[in-house]
MARZALUM-267913 format. One record per atom (N, C-alpha, C): residue number from 0; residue in three letters; chain; y, z, x. Coordinates in steps of 0.1 Angstrom, whole numbers, plus 5000, padded with zeros to 4 digits. Example, Ala and Ser with C-alpha at 12.3 -4.5 7.8 and 13.67 -1.06 7.14 Angstrom:
REM MARZALUM-267913
(pt 0 'ala' 'A' (4943 5078 5132)) (pt 0 'ala' 'A' (4955 5078 5123)) (pt 0 'ala' 'A' (4967 5078 5132)) (pt 1 'ser' 'A' (4978 5071 5128)) (pt 1 'ser' 'A' (4989 5071 5137)) (pt 1 'ser' 'A' (5000 5079 5129)) 
***
This chain:
REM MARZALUM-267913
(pt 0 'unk' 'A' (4988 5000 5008)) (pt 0 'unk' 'A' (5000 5000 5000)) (pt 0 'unk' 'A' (5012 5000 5009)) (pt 1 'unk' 'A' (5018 4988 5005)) (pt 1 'unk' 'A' (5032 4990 5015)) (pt 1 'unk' 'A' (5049 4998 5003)) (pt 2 'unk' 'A' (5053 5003 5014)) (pt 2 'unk' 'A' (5066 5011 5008)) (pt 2 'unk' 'A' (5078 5000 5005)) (pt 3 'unk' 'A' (5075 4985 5007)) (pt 3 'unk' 'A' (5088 4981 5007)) (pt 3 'unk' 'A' (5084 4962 5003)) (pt 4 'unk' 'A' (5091 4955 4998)) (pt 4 'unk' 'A' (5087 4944 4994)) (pt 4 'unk' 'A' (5087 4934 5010)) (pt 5 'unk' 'A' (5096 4939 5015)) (pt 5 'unk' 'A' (5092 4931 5030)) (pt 5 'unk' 'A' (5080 4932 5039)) (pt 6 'unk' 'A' (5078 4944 5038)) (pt 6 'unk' 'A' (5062 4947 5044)) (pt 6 'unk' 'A' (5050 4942 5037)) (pt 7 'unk' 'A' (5050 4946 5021)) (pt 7 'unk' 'A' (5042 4938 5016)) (pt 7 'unk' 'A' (5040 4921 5017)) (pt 8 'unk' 'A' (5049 4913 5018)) (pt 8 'unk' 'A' (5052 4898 5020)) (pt 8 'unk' 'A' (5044 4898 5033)) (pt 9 'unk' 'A' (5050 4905 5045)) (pt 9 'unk' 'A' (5042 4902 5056)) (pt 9 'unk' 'A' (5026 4908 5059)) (pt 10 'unk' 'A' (5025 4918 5052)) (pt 10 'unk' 'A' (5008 4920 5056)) (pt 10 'unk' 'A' (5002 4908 5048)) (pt 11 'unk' 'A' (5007 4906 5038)) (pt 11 'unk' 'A' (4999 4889 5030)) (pt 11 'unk' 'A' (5001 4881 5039)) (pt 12 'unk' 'A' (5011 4876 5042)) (pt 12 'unk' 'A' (5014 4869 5053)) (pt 12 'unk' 'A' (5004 4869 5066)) (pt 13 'unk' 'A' (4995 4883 5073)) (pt 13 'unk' 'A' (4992 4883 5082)) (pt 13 'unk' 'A' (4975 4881 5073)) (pt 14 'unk' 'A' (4971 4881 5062)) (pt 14 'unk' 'A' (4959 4882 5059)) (pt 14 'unk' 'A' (4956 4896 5057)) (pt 15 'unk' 'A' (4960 4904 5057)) (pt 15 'unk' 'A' (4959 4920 5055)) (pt 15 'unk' 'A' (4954 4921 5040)) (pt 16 'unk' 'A' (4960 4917 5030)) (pt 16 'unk' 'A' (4956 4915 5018)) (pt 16 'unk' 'A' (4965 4911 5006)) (pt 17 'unk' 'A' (4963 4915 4996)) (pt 17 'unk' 'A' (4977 4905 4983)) (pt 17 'unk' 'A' (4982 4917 4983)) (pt 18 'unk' 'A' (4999 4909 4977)) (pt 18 'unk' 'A' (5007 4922 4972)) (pt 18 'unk' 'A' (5015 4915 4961)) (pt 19 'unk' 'A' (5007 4926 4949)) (pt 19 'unk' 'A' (5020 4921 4935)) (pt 19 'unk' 'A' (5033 4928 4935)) (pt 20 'unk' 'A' (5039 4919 4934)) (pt 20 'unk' 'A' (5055 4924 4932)) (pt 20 'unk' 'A' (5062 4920 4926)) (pt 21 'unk' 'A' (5073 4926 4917)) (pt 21 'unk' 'A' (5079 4923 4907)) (pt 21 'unk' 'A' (5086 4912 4907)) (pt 22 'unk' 'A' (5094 4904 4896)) (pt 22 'unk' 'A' (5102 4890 4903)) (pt 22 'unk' 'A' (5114 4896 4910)) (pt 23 'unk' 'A' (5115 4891 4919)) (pt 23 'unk' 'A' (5125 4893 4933)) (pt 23 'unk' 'A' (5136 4882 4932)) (pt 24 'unk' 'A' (5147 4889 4933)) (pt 24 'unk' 'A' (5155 4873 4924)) (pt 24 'unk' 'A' (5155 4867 4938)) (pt 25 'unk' 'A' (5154 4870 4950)) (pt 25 'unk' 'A' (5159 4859 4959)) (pt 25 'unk' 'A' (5145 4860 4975)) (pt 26 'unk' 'A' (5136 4864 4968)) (pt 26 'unk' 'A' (5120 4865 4970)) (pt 26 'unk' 'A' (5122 4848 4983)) (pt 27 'unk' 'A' (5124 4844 4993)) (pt 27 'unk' 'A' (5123 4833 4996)) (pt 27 'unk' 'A' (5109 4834 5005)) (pt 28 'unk' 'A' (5105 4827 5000)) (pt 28 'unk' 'A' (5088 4820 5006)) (pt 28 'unk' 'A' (5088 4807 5010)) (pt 29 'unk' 'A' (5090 4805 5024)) (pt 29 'unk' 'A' (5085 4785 5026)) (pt 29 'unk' 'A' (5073 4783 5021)) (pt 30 'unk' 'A' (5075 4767 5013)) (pt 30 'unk' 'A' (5065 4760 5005)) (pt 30 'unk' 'A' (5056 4759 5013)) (pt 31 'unk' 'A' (5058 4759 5028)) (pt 31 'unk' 'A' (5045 4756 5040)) (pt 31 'unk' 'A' (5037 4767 5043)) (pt 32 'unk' 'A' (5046 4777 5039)) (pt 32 'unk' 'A' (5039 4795 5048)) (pt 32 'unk' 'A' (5026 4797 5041)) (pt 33 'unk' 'A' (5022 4805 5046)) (pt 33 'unk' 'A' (5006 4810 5041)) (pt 33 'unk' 'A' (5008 4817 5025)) (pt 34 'unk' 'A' (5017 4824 5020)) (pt 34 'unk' 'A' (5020 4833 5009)) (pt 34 'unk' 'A' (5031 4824 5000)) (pt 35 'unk' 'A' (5022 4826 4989)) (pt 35 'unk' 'A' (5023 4818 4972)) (pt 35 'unk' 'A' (5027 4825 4967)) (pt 36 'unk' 'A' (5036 4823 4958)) (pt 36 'unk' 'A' (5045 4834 4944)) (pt 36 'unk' 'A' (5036 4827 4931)) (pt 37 'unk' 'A' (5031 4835 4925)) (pt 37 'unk' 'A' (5022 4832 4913)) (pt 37 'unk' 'A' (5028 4845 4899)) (pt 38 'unk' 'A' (5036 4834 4892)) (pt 38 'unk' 'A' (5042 4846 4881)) (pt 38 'unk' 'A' (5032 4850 4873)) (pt 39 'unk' 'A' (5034 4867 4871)) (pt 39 'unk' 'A' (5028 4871 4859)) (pt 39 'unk' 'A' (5037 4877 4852)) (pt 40 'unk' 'A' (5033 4870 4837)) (pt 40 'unk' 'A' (5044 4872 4830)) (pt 40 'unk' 'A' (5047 4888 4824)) (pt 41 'unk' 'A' (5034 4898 4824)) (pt 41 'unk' 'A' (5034 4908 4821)) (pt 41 'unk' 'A' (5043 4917 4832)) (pt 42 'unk' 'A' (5044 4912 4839)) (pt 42 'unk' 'A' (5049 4920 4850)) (pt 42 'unk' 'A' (5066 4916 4851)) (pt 43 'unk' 'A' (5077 4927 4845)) (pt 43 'unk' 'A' (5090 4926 4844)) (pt 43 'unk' 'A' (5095 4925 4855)) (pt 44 'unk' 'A' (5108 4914 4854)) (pt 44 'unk' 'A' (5112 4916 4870)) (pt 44 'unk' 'A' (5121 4925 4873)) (pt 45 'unk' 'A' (5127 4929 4881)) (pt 45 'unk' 'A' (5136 4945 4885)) (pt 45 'unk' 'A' (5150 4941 4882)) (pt 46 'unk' 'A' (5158 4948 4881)) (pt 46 'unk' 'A' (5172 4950 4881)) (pt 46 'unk' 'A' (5177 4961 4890)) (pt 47 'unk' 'A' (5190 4955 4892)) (pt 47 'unk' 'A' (5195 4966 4904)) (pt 47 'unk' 'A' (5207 4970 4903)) (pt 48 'unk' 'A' (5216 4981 4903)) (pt 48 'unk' 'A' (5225 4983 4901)) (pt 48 'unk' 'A' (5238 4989 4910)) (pt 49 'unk' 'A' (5249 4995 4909)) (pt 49 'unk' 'A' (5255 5008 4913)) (pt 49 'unk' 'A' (5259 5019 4906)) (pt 50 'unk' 'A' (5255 5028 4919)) (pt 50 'unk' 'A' (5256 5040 4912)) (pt 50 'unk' 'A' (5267 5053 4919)) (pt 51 'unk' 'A' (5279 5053 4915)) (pt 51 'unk' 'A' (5288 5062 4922)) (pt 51 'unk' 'A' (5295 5077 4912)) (pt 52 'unk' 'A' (5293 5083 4923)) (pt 52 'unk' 'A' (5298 5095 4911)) (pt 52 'unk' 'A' (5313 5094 4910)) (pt 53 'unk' 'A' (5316 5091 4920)) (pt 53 'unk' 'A' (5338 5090 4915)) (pt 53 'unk' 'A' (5335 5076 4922)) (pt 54 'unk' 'A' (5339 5062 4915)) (pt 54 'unk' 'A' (5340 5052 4924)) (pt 54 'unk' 'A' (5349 5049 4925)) (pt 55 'unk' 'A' (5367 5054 4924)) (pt 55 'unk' 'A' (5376 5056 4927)) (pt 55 'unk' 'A' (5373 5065 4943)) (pt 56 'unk' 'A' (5365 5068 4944)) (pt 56 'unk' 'A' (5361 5083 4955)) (pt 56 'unk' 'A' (5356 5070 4971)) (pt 57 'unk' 'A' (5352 5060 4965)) (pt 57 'unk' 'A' (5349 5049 4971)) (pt 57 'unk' 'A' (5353 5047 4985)) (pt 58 'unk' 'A' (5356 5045 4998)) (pt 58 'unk' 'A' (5362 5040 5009)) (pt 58 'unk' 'A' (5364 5028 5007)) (pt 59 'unk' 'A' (5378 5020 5007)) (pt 59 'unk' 'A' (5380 5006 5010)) (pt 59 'unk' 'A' (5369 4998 5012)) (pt 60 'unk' 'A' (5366 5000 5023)) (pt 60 'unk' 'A' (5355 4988 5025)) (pt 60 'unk' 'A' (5340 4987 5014)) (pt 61 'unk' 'A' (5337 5002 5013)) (pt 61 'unk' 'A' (5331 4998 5005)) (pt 61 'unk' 'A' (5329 4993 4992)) (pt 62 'unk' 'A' (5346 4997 4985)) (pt 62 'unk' 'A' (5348 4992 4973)) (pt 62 'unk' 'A' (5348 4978 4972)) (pt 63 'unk' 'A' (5350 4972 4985)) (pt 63 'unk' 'A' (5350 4958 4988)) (pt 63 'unk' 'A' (5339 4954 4990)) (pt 64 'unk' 'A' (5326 4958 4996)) (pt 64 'unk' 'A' (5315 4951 5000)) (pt 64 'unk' 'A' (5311 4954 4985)) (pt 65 'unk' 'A' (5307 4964 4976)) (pt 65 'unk' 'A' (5306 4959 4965)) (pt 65 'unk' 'A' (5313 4952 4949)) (pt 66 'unk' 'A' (5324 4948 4954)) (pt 66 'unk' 'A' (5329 4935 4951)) (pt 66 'unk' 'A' (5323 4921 4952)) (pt 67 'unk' 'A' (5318 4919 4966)) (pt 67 'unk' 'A' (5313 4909 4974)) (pt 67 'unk' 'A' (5301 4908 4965)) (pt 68 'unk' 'A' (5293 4917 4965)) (pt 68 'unk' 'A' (5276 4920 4962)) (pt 68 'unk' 'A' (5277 4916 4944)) (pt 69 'unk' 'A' (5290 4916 4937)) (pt 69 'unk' 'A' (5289 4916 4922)) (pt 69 'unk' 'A' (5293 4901 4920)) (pt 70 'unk' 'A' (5306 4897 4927)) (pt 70 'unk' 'A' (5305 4881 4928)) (pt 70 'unk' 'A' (5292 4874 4932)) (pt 71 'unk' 'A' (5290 4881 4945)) (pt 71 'unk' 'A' (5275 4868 4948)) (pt 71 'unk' 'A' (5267 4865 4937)) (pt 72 'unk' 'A' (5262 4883 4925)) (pt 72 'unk' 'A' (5252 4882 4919)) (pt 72 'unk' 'A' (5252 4876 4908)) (pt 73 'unk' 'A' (5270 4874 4909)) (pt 73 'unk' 'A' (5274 4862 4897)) (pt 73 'unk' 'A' (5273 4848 4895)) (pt 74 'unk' 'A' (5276 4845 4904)) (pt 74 'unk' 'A' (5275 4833 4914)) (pt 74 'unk' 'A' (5259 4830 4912)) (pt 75 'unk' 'A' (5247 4835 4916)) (pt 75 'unk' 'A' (5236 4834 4917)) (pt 75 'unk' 'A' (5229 4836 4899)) (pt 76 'unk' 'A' (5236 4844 4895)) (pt 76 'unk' 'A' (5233 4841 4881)) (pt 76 'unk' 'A' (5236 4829 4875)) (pt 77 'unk' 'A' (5250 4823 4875)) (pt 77 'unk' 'A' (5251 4817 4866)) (pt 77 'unk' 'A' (5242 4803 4874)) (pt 78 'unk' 'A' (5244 4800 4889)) (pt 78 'unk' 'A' (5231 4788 4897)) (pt 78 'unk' 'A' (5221 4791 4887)) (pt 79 'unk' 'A' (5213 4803 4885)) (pt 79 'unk' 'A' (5197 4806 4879)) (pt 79 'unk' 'A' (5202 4797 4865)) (pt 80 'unk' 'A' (5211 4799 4855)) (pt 80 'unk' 'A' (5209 4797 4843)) (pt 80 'unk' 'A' (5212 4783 4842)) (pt 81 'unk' 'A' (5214 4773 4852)) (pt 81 'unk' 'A' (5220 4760 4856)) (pt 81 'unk' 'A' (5208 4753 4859)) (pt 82 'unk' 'A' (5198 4761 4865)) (pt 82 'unk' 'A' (5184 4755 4871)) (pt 82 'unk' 'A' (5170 4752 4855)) (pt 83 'unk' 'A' (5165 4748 4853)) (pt 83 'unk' 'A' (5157 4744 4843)) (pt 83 'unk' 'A' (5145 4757 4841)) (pt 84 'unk' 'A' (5141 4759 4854)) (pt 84 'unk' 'A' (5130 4766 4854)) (pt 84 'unk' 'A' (5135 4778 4858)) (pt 85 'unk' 'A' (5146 4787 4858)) (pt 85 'unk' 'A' (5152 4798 4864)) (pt 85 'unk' 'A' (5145 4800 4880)) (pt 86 'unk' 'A' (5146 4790 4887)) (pt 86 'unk' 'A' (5140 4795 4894)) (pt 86 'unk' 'A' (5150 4793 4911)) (pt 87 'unk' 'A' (5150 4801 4921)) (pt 87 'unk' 'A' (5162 4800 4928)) (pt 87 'unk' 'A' (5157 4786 4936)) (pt 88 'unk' 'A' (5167 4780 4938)) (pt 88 'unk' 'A' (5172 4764 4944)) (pt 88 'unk' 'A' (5178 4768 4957)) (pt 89 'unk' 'A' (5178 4783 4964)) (pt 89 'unk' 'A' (5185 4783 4981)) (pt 89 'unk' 'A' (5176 4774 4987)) 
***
């Protein structure tokens, strides 16, 4: 059992064994590499959020890096709902 979806990807990767994991919005797997994405539809995919107790309490930069992180995920949403098969086009 791996702690983390990047470890999981690579013990598959090494032949160690499978790992189910949730839909990963930006999951990138080369079409050539050894490890296949096979949806199952029972299996929800995750959401992610922020979570601050005073986000006014924030430091500049960070109020800004998550700025950055809410545009991108917009950005990348509205690409998904543009693509036929939601599926990411990077």
């Amino acid at each position: 059992m791996a702690a983390d979806w990047d470890t999981a990807v690579l013990l598959a990767e090494l032949g160690v064994g499978h790992a189910v994991l949730p839909g990963l919005p930006r999951l990138a797997l080369s079409p050539d590499g050894p490890v296949r994405a096979v949806p199952i539809p029972a299996l929800s995919p995750i959401t992610v959020g922020w979570a601050a107790r005073q986000w006014n309490a924030l430091s500049p930069l960070a109020a800004e890096f998550a700025d950055l992180v809410a545009a991108d995920q917009a950005r990348f949403a509205a690409d998904r709902a543009e693509t036929p098969t939601g599926e990411d086009t990077r």
